[in-house]
C-alpha positions as CSV (number, residue, x, y, z in Angstrom):
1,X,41.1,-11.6,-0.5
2,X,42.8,-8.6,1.3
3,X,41.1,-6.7,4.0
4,X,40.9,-3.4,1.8
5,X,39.4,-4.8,-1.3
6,X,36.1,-5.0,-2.1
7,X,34.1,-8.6,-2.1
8,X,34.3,-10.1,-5.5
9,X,35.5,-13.9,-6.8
10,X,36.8,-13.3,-10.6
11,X,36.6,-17.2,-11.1
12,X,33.0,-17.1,-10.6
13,X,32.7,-14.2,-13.3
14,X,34.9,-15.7,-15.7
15,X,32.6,-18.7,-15.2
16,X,29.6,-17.0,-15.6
17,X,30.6,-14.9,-18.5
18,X,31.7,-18.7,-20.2
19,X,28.5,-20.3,-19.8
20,X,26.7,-17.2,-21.6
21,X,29.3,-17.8,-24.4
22,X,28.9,-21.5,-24.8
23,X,25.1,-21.8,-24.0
24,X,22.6,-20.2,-25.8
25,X,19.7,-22.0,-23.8
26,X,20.6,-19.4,-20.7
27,X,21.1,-16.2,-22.5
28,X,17.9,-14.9,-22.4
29,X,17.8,-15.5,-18.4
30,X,21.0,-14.1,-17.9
31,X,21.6,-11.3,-20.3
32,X,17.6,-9.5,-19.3
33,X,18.6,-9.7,-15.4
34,X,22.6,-9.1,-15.5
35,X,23.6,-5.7,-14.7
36,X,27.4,-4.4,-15.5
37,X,27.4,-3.5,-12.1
38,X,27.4,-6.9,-10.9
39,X,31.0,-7.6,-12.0
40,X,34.2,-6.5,-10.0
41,X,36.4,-6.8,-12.8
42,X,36.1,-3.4,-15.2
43,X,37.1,-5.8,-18.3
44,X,34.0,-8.0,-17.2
45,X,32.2,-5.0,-17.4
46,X,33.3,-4.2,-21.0
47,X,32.6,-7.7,-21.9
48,X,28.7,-7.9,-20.4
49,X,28.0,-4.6,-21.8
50,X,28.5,-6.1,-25.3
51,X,26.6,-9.2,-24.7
52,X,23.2,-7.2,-23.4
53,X,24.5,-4.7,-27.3
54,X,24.4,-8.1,-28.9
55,X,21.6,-10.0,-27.5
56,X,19.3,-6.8,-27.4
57,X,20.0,-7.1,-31.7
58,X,18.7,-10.5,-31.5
59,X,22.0,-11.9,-32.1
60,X,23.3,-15.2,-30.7
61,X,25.9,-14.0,-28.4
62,X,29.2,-16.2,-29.2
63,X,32.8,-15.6,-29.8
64,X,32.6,-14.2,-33.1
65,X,29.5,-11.4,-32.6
66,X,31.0,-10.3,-29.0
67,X,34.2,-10.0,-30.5
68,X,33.4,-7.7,-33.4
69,X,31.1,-5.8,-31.4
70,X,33.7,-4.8,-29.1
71,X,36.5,-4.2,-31.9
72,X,33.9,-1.6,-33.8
73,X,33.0,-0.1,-30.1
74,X,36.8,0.3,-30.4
75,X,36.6,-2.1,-26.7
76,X,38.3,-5.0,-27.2
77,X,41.3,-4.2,-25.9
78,X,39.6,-2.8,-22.6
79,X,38.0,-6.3,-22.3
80,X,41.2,-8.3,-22.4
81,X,41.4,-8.6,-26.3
82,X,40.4,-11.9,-28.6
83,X,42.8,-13.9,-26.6
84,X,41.1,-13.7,-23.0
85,X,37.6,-14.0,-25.0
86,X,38.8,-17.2,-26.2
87,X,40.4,-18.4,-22.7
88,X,36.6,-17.2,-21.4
89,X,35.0,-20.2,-23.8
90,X,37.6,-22.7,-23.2
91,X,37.2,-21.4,-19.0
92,X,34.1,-24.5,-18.2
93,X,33.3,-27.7,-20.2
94,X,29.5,-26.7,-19.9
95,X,27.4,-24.3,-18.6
96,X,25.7,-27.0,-15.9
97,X,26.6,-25.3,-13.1
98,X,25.8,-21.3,-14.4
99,X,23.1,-21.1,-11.5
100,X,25.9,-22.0,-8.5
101,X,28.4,-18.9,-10.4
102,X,25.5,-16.7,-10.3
103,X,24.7,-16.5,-7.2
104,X,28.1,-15.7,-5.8
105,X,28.6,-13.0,-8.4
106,X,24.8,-11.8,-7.5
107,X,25.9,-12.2,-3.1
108,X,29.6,-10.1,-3.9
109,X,27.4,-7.4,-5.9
110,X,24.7,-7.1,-3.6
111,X,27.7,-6.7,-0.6
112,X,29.2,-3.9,-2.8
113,X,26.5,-2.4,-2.9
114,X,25.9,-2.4,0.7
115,X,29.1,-1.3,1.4
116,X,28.8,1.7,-0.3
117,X,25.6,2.5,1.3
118,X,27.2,2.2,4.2
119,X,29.3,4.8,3.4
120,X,26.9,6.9,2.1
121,X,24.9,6.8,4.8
122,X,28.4,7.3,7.0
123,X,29.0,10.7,5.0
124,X,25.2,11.7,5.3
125,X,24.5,11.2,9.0
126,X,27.8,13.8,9.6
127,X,26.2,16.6,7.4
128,X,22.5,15.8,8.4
129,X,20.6,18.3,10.4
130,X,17.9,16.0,11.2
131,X,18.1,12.6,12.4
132,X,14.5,11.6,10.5
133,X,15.9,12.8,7.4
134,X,18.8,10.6,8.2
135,X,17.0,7.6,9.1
136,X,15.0,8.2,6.0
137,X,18.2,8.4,3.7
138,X,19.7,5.1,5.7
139,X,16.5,3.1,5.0
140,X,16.5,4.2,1.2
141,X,20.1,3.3,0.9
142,X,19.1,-0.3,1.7
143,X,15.7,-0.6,0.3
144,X,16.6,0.6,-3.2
145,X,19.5,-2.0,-3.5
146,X,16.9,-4.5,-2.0
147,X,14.4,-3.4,-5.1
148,X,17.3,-3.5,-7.3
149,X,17.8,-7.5,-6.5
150,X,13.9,-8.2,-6.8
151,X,14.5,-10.8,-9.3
152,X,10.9,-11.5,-10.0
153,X,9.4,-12.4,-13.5
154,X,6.6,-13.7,-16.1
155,X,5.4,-17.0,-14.6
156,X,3.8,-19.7,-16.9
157,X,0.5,-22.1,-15.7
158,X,2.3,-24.8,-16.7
159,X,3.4,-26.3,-13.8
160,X,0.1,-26.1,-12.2
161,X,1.3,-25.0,-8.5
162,X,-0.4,-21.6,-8.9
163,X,-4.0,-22.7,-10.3
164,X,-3.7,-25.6,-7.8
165,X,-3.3,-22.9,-5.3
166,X,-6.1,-21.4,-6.1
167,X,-8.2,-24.4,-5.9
168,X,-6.9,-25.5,-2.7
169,X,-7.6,-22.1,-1.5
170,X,-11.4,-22.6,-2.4
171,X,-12.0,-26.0,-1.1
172,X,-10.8,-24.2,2.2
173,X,-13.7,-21.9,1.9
174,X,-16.0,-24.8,0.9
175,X,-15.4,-26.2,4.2
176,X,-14.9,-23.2,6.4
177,X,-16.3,-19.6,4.9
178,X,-13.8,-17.9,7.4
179,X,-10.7,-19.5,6.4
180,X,-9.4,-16.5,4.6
181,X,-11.5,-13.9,5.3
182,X,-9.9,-10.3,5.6
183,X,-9.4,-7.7,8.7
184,X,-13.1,-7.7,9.9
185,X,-14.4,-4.1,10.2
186,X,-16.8,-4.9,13.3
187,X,-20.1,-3.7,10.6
188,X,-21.8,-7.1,9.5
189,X,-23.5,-6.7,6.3
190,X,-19.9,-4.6,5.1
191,X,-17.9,-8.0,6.3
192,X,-21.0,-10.0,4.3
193,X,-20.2,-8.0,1.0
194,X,-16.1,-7.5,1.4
195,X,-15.2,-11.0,3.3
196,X,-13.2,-8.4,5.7
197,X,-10.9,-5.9,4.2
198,X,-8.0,-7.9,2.1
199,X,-4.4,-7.5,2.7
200,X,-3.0,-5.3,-0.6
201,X,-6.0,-3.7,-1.1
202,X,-6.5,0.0,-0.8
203,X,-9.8,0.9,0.4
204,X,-11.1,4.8,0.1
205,X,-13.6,6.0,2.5
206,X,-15.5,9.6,1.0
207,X,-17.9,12.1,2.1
208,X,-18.6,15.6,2.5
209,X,-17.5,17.5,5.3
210,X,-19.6,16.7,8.5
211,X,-20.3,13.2,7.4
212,X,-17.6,11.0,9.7
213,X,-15.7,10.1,7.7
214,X,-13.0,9.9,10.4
215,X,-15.0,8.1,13.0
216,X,-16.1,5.3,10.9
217,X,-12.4,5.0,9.6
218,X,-11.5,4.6,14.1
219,X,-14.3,2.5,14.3
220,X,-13.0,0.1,12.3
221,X,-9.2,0.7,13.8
222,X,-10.5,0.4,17.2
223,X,-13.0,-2.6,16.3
224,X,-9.8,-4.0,15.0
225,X,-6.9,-3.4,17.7
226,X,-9.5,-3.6,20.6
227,X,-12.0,-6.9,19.8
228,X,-9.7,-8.6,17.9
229,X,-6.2,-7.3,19.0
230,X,-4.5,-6.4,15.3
231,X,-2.0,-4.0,14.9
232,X,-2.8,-0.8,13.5
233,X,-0.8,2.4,11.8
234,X,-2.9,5.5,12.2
235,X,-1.6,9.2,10.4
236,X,-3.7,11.6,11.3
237,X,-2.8,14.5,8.9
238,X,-5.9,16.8,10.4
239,X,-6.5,16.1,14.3
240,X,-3.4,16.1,17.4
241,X,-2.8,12.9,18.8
242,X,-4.8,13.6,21.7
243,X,-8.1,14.5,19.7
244,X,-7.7,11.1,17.9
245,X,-7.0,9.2,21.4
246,X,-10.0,11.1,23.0
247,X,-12.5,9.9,20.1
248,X,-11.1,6.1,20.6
249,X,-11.8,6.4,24.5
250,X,-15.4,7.7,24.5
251,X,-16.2,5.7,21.5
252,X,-15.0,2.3,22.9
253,X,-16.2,3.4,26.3
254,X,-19.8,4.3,24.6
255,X,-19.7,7.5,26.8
256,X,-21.3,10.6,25.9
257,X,-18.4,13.3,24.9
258,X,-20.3,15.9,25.6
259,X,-21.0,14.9,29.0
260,X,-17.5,14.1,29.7
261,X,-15.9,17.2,28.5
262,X,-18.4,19.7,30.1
263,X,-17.8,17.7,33.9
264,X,-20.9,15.4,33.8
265,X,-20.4,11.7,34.2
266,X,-21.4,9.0,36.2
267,X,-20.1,6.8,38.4
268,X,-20.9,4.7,35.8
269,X,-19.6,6.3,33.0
270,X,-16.4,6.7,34.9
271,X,-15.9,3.2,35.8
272,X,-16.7,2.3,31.5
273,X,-14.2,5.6,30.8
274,X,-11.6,3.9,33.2
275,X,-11.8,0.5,31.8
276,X,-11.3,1.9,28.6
277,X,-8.8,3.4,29.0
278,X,-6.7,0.4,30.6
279,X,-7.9,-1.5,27.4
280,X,-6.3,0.9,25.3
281,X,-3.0,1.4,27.0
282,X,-2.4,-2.3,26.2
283,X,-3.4,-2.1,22.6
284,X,-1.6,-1.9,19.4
285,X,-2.6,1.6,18.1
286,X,0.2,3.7,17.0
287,X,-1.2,7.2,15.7
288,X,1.5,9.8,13.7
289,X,0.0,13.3,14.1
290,X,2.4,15.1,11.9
291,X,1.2,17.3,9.5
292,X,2.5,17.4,6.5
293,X,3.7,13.6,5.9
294,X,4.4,11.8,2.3
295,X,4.0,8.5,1.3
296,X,7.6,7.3,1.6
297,X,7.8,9.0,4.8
298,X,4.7,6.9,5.5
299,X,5.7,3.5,4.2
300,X,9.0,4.2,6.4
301,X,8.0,4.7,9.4
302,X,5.0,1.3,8.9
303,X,8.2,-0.6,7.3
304,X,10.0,0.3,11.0
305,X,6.4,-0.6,13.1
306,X,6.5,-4.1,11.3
307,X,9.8,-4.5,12.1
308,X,9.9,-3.5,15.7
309,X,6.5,-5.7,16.4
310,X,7.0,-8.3,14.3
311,X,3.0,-7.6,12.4
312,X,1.1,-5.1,10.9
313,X,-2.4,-5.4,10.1
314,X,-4.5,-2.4,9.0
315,X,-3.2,1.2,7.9
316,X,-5.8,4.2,8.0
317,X,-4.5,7.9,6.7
318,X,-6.7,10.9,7.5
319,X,-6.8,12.4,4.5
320,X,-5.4,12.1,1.2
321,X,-5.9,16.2,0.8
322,X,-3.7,16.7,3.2
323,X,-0.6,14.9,2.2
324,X,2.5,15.4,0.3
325,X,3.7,14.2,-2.9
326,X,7.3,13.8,-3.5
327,X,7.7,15.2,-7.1
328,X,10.8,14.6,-9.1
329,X,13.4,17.4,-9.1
330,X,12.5,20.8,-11.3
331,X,9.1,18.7,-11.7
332,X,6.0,21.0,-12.3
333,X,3.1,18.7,-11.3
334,X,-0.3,20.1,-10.9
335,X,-2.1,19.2,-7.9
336,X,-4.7,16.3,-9.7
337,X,-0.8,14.8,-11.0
338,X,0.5,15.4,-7.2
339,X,-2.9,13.4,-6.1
340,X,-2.7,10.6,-8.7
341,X,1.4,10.2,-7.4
342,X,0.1,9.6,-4.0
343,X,-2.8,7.4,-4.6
344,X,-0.9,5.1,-6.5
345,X,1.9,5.4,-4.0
346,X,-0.5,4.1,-1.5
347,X,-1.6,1.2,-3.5
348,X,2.2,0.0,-3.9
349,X,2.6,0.2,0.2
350,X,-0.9,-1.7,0.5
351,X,0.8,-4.7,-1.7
352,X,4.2,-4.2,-0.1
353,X,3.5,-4.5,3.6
354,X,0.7,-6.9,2.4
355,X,-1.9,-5.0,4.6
356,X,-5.5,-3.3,4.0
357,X,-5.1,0.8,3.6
358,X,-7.9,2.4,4.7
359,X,-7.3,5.9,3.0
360,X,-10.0,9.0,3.7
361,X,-10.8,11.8,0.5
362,X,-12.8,14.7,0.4
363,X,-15.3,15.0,-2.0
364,X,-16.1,18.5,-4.3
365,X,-18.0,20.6,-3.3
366,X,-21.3,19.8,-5.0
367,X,-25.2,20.4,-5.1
368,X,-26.2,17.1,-6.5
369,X,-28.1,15.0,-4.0
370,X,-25.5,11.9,-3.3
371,X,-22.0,11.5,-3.8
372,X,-20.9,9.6,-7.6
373,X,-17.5,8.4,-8.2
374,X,-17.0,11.8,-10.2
375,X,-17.4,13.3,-7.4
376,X,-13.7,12.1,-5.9
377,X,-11.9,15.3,-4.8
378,X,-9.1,16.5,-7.9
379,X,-8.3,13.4,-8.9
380,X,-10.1,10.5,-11.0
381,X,-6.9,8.4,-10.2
382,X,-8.4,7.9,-6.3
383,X,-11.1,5.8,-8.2
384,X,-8.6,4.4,-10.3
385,X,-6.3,2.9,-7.7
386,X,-8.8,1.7,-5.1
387,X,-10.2,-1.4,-4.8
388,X,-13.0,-0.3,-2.8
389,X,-14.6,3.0,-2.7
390,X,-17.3,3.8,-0.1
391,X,-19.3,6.9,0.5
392,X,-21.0,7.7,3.6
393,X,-24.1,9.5,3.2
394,X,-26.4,10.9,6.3
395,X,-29.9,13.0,5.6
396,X,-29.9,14.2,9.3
397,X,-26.6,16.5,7.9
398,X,-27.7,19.9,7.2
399,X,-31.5,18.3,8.0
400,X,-34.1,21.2,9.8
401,X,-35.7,20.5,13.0
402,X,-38.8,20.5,11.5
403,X,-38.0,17.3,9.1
404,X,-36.7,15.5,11.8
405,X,-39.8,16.0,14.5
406,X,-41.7,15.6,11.6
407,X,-40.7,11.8,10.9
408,X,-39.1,12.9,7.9
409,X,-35.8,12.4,8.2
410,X,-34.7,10.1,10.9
411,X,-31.6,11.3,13.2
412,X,-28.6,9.4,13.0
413,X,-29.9,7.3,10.1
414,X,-26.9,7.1,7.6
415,X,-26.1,4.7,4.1
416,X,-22.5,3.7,3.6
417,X,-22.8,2.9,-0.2
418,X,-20.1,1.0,-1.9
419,X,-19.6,2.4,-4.9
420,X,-17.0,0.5,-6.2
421,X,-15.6,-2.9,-5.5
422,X,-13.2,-4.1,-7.9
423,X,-13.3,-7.8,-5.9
424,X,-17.1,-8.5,-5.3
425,X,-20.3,-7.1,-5.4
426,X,-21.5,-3.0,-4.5
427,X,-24.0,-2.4,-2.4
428,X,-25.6,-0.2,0.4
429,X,-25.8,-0.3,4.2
430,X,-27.7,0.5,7.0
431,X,-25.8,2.1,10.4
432,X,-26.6,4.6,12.6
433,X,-24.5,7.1,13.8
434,X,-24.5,7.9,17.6
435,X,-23.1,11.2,17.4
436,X,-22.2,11.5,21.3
437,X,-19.7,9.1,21.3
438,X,-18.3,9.5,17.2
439,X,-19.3,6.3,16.6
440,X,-21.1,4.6,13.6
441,X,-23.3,0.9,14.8
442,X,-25.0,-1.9,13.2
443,X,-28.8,-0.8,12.5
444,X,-29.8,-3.9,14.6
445,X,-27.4,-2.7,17.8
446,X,-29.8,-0.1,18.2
447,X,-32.6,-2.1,18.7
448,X,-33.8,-1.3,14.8
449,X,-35.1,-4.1,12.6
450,X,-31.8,-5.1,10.7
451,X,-31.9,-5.2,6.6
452,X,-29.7,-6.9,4.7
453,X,-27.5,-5.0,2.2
454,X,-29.2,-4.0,-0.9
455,X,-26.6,-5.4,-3.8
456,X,-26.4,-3.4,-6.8
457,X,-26.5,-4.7,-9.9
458,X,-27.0,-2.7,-12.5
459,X,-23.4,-1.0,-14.0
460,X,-23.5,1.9,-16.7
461,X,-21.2,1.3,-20.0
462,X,-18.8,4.2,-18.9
463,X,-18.0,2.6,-15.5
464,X,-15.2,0.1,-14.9
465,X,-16.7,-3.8,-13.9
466,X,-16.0,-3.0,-10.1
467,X,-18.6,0.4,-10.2
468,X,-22.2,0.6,-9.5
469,X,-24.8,3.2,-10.6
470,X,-25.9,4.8,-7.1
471,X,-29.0,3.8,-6.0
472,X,-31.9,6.9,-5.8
473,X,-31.0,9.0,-2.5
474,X,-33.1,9.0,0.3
475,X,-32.7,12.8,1.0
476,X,-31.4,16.1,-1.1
477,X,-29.2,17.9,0.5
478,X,-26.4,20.6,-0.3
479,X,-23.0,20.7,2.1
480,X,-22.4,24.6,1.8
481,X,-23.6,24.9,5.2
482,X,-22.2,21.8,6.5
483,X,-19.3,21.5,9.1
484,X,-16.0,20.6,8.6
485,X,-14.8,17.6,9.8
């Protein structure tokens, strides 16, 4: 093949394009994944076109139906005419070998294909003003002709590997409950109910303003990265990098933030500040402060982390109010569309790069006394797409002074409900927030008799099997006075 041509083998698609003509038995397999693109010769392309015309009629494709279907598309010249369709049957005794011609048509088309990327991507990268935007065009070049060759289809249970799979994957259990257990979280009773956070699963964390939303979300991040040294992708649409770093310090440290940021620590407080510190410099947290960030921009940039360290293992995004959505051009999406775009955008990345996302939401603004599933900021599509949906709920918020010397609400006391839980069971939990330090503890870590998380069981008609009915609030509360986070 010269230098300046293109890769293709035209003995391989006069093959290919034979076996479909002499074989029914492979038509179907062929003629639903073929694309016209995938030949190099343009009468090739003439010819494939009509087979998909005549197999999409439910016609056997064969010399006789191609042949008129190209003569009334007035094509049959442009394919070579009824002389080269017959040579084409007559090319291969039998269609044995169809799989070994396909793939060197498929490996020619996909290099095409990259070639002209490449090129692409050559006549962007002179005209772009940004080099992000141009890494962001590159990548898409190349991942959209790597969707393009996803090849995946309907798999029968007749072989038995999958169910056996499954089995094999239980007897593991049977003999070891940890065997595949998901990113732990560092909160007991939430491990007990979730068996860790699974990879693929998108996982919503909800509250009112003031609530900590974001400090249970680092908690788990630096529980993760710091005890049991996973890699971790934080976007931090709200807080600088440096606010999000100084929460992770004093909250791994246990220090008071207070005390640290008005010049009154300890020696030691500054020898637990220091060793933090050093802890953290060799971890694998990598926090994206921008501002205004999309989902694609945010799958790129986690596709180029697992690249670069070879693992990724949790994703958390601060919040989902915040972000982007990349709407088609001329598109005229209202903002619960734009919202639905991106939650489902984030449930593809949690399946693609096979790792937990721990996404945060705001709820509405509402005087009811806990937070419902309804209650998902301006879009029902968050509920939708998670698989788990928790809400954090804390009486001390917005409590007087009074009620707390009084006994009757008790400070720091808070109720991570898990409202939904499309995997397993829902549920509440007892932590306690220590808010000097933005961190959320075990009940028990305090020194406070530990209870185990109260399942719940019962499940209204209008909910989906992974919702719960809300057990009866502990407190009532309103969150127009509350702060923001």
């Amino acid at each position: 093949m010269p230098n300046n041509q293109m890769p293709h083998n035209l003995e391989a698609e006069s093959a290919l394009l034979g076996c479909i003509l002499i074989d029914e038995s492979i038509q179907s397999d062929l003629l639903e994944t073929l694309r016209e693109e995938d030949f190099y010769q343009e009468s090739h392309r003439e010819i494939v076109r009509a087979m998909k015309a005549v197999y999409g009629m439910r016609k056997p494709v064969d010399l006789v139906t191609l042949s008129d279907r190209l003569e009334r598309d007035g094509r049959l010249e442009n394919a070579g005419g009824l002389a080269y369709l017959t040579e084409l049957s007559q090319f291969v005794p039998s269609a044995a070998n169809y799989r070994q011609y396909l793939g060197i048509v498929r490996r020619d088309s996909v290099n095409r294909a990259l070639i002209r990327a490449a090129k692409n991507i050559t006549e962007h990268s002179v005209r772009s003003p940004e080099e992000r935007e141009a890494l962001e065009y590159a990548e898409k070049q190349v991942y959209d002709i790597s969707q393009r060759e996803d090849n995946s289809t309907l798999r029968g249970l007749s072989d038995g590997v999958a169910v056996q799979e499954i089995i094999g994957k239980l007897e593991a259990i049977e003999h070891d409950p940890n065997a595949f257990r998901g990113l732990e979280t560092g909160f007991k009773h939430l491990d007990q109910i979730t068996h860790g956070l699974q990879k693929g699963n998108l996982i919503i964390i909800a509250a009112r303003p003031g609530m900590g939303k974001t400090s249970l979300a680092m908690n788990i991040v630096e529980y993760a990265c710091l005890k049991r040294h996973n890699v971790a992708a934080v976007f931090s649409l709200e807080m600088p990098y440096t606010e999000i770093l100084q929460r992770l310090l004093f909250s791994y440290a246990e220090v008071s933030m207070e005390k640290g940021l008005s010049g009154k620590l300890g020696a030691k407080e500054w020898k637990n500040l220091t060793v933090a510190g050093d802890r953290l410099q060799k971890s694998k947290i990598f926090i994206d402060d921008s501002s205004v960030v999309t989902p694609a921009e945010i799958l790129s940039k986690c596709r180029r982390l697992k690249s670069a360290e070879g693992r990724l293992d949790v994703v958390m995004i601060d919040y989902i109010q915040l972000m982007g959505a990349e709407t088609p051009a001329g598109g005229d999406f209202n903002r619960q569309q734009e919202v639905a775009s991106i939650t489902r955008a984030l449930k593809i990345m949690a399946k693609e790069l096979d790792v937990p996302v721990i996404a945060l939401s705001q709820l509405r603004r509402i005087q009811t006394k806990e937070a419902q599933l309804s209650d998902l900021r301006e879009s029902g599509a968050i509920e939708q797409d998670a698989d788990i949906v928790m809400f954090i709920n804390r009486p001390d918020v917005g409590a007087t002074p009074e009620d707390i010397a009084a006994g009757k609400v008790v400070k720091g006391a808070a109720d991570l409900v898990i409202a939904k839980h499309r995997n397993g069971a829902t549920g509440r939990i007892q932590l306690r927030f220590i808010g000097e330090s933005t961190k959320f503890i075990d009940v028990d870590a305090q020194g406070v008799s530990d209870e185990e998380p109260q399942y719940i069981k019962k499940k209204p008609d209008f909910m989906t099997p992974g919702d719960a009915e809300i057990p009866a609030p502990r407190g009532e509360q309103t969150d127009d006075d509350l702060p923001f986070d």
